[in-house]
C-alpha positions as CSV (number, residue, x, y, z in Angstrom):
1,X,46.5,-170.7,-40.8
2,X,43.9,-169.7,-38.7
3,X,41.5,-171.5,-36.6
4,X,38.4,-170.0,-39.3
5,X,40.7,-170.6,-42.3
6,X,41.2,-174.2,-42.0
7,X,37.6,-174.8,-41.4
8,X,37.2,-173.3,-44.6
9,X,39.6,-175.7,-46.2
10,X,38.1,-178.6,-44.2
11,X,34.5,-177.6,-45.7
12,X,36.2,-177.2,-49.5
13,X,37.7,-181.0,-49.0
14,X,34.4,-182.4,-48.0
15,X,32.1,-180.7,-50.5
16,X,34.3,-181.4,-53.5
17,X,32.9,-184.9,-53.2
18,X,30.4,-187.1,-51.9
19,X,28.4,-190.0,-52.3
20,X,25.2,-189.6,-53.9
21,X,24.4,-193.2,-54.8
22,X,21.9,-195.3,-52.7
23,X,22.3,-195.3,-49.0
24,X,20.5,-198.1,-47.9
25,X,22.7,-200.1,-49.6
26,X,25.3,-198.9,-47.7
27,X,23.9,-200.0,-44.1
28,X,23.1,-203.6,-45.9
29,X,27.2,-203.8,-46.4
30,X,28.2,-202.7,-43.2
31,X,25.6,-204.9,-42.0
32,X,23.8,-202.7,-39.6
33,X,21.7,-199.8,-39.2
34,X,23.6,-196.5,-39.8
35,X,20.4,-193.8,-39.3
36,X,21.6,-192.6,-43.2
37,X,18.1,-192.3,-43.6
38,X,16.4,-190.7,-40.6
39,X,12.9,-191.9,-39.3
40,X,13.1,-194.6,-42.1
41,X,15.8,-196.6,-40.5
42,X,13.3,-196.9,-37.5
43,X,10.1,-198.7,-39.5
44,X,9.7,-201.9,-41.2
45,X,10.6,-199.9,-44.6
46,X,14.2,-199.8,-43.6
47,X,15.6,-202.6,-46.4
48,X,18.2,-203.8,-43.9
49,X,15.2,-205.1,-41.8
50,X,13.6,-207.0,-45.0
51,X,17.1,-208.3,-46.6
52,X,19.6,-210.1,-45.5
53,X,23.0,-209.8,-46.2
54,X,25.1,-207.4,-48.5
55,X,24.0,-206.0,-51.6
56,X,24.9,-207.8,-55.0
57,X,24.9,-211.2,-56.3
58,X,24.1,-213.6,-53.4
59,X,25.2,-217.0,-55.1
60,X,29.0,-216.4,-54.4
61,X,30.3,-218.2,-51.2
62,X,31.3,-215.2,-48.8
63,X,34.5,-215.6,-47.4
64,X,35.7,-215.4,-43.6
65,X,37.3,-211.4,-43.9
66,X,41.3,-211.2,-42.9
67,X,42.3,-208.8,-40.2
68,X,42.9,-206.5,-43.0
69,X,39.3,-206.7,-43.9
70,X,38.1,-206.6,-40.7
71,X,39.6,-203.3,-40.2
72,X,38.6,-201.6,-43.9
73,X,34.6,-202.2,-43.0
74,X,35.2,-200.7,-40.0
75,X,36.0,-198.0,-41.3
76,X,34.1,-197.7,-44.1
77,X,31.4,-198.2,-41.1
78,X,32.3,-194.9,-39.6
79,X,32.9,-192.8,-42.6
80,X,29.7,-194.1,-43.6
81,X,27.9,-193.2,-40.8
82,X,28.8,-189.5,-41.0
83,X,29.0,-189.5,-44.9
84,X,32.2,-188.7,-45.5
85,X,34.5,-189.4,-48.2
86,X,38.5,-191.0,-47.6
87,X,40.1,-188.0,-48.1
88,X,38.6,-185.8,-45.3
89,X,38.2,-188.5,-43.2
90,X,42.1,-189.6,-43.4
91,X,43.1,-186.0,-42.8
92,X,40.9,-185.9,-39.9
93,X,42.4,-189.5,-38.6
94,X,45.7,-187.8,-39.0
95,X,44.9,-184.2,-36.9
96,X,43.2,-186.9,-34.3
97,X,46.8,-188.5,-34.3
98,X,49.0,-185.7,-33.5
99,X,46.6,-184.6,-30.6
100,X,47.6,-185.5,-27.0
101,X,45.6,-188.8,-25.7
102,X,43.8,-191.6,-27.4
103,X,44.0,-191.4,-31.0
104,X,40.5,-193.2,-32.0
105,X,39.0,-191.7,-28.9
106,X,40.2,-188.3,-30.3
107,X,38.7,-188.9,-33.8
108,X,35.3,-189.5,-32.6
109,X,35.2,-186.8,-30.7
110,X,36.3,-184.6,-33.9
111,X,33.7,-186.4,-35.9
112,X,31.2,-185.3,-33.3
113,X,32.1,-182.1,-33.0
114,X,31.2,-181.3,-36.8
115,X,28.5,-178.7,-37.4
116,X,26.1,-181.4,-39.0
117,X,26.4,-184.1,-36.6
118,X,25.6,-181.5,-33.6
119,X,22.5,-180.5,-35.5
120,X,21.5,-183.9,-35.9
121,X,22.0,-184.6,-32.3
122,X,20.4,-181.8,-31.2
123,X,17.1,-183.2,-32.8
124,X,16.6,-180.5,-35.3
125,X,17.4,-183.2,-38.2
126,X,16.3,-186.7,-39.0
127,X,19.8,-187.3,-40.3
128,X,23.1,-185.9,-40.8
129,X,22.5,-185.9,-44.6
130,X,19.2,-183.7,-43.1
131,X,21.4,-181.5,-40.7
132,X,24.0,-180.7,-43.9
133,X,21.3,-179.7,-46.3
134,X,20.2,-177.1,-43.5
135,X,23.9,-175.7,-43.1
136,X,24.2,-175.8,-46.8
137,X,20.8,-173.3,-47.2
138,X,21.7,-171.2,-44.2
139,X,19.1,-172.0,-42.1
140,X,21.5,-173.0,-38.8
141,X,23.4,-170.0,-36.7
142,X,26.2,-170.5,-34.7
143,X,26.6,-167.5,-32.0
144,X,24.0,-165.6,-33.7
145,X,25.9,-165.9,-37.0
146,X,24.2,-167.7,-40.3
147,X,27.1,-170.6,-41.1
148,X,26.9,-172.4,-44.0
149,X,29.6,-174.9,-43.6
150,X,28.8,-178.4,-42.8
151,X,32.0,-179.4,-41.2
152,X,32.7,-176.5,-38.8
153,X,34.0,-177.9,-35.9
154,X,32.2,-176.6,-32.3
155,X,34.0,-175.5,-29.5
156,X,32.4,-175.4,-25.9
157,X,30.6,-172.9,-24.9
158,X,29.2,-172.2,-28.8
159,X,25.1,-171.3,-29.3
160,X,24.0,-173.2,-32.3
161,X,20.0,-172.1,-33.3
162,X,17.5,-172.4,-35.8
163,X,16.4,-169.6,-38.6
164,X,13.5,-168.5,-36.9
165,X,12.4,-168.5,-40.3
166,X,12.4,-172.4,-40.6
167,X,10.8,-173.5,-37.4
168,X,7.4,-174.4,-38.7
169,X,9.5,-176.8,-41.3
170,X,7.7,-180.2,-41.0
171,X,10.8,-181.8,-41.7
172,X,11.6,-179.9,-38.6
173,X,9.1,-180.8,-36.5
174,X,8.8,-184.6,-37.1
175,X,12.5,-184.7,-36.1
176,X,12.2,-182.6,-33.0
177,X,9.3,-184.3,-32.3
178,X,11.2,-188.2,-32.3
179,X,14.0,-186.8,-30.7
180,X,11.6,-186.1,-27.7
181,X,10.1,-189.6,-28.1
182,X,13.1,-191.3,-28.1
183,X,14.8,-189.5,-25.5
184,X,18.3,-188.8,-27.9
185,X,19.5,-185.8,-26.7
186,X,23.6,-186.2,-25.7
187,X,24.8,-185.0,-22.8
188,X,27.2,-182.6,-24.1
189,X,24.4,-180.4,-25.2
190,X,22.0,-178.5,-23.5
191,X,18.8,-178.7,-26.0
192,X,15.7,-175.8,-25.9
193,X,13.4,-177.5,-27.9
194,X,11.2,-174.9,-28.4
195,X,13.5,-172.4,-28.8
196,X,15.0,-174.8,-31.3
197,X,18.9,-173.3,-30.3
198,X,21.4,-175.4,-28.0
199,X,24.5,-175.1,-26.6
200,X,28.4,-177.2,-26.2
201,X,28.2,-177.4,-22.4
202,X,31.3,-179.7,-23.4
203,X,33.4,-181.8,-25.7
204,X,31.9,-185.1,-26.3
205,X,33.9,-187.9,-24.6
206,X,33.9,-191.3,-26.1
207,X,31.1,-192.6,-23.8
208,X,28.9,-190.0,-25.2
209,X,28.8,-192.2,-28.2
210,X,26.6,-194.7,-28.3
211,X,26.7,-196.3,-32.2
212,X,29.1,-199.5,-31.8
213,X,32.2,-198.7,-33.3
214,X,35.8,-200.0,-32.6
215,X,38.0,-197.4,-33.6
216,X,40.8,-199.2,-32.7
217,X,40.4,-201.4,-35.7
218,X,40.8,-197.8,-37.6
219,X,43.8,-196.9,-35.7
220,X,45.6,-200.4,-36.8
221,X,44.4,-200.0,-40.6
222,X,46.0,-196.3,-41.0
223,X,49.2,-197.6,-38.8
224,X,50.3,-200.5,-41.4
């Protein structure tokens, strides 16, 4: 199977399914902001901010969490954060596995490398859940190409752009416009914000990531 082909099999597995239910109640379980919602997340809106505590009834006496459960809301935590469902995100555990070096260090960086992620970190979305509904429409190009495929995975070297069509979007502009402000940019892309286009100068490394994950924990979970 080709290198296209099973990007087209990755992007069947992950659109088959996904959570549509309320996201901020996700953040409130993991217990921490997870930018599901884009500028949101950053004001006093953002309902992790105003309650405490995980979703449901509050009257139950919470429980100290065993290792195993320690190691499940981890990675619920990361699938979370880049919205994706168990089964893509085993698979993509597993590839990270049989790659040469550091397994959870490996899966990050295959997490990062997916087509919606890059446009959110290139500023052009507020969110990932932004960044896919762009792919989805056909308003992002890779190497000049219109891709539609959320989870295509970027190599170095690849030009990823904007529909020139789509560059007065307002959406568009509020998130270039934080990204800016907030100074977000990795530095495994090089970022023409006014071209709205960037390109993979690399792979992203671990340290490029700064959410606080321990994929370790993720590692030990998927090794029992």
């Amino acid at each position: 199977m080709g290198a296209d082909q099973e990007n087209v099999e990755e992007f069947k597995r992950d659109f088959m399914a996904r959570y549509t239910g309320p996201v901020c109640k996700l953040c409130r379980r993991e217990g921490e902001q997870l930018m599901l919602k884009g500028q949101r997340c950053l004001t006093e809106k953002c309902p992790i901010k105003k309650k405490k505590g995980a979703p449901g009834p509050q009257h139950k006496k919470r429980t100290k969490l065993s290792e195993y459960g320690i190691q499940l809301r981890e990675k619920q935590k990361i699938k979370r954060t880049y919205g994706l469902l168990e089964g893509y995100f085993r698979s993509l555990f597993d590839e990270a596995n049989r790659m040469k070096g550091v397994t959870g260090e490996n899966m990050l960086s295959l997490l990062e490398r997916r087509l919606d992620n890059v446009v959110y970190r290139m500023g052009f979305a507020s969110s990932r859940a932004m960044a896919r509904q762009l792919i989805q429409h056909g308003h992002i190009k890779v190497n000049g190409r219109s891709l539609d495929i959320a989870s295509y995975r970027v190599k170095e070297g690849n030009q990823i752009e904007l529909d020139a069509g789509f560059f007065e979007n307002s959406s568009v502009i509020e998130s270039v416009k934080l990204s800016k402000a907030i100074n977000s940019k990795p530095e495994w892309v090089d970022v023409d914000f006014e071209a709205k286009k960037g390109r993979i100068t690399r792979l992203p490394k671990r340290q490029d990531i700064a959410m606080n994950f321990n994929e370790q924990l993720v590692v030990e979970l998927y090794s029992k």
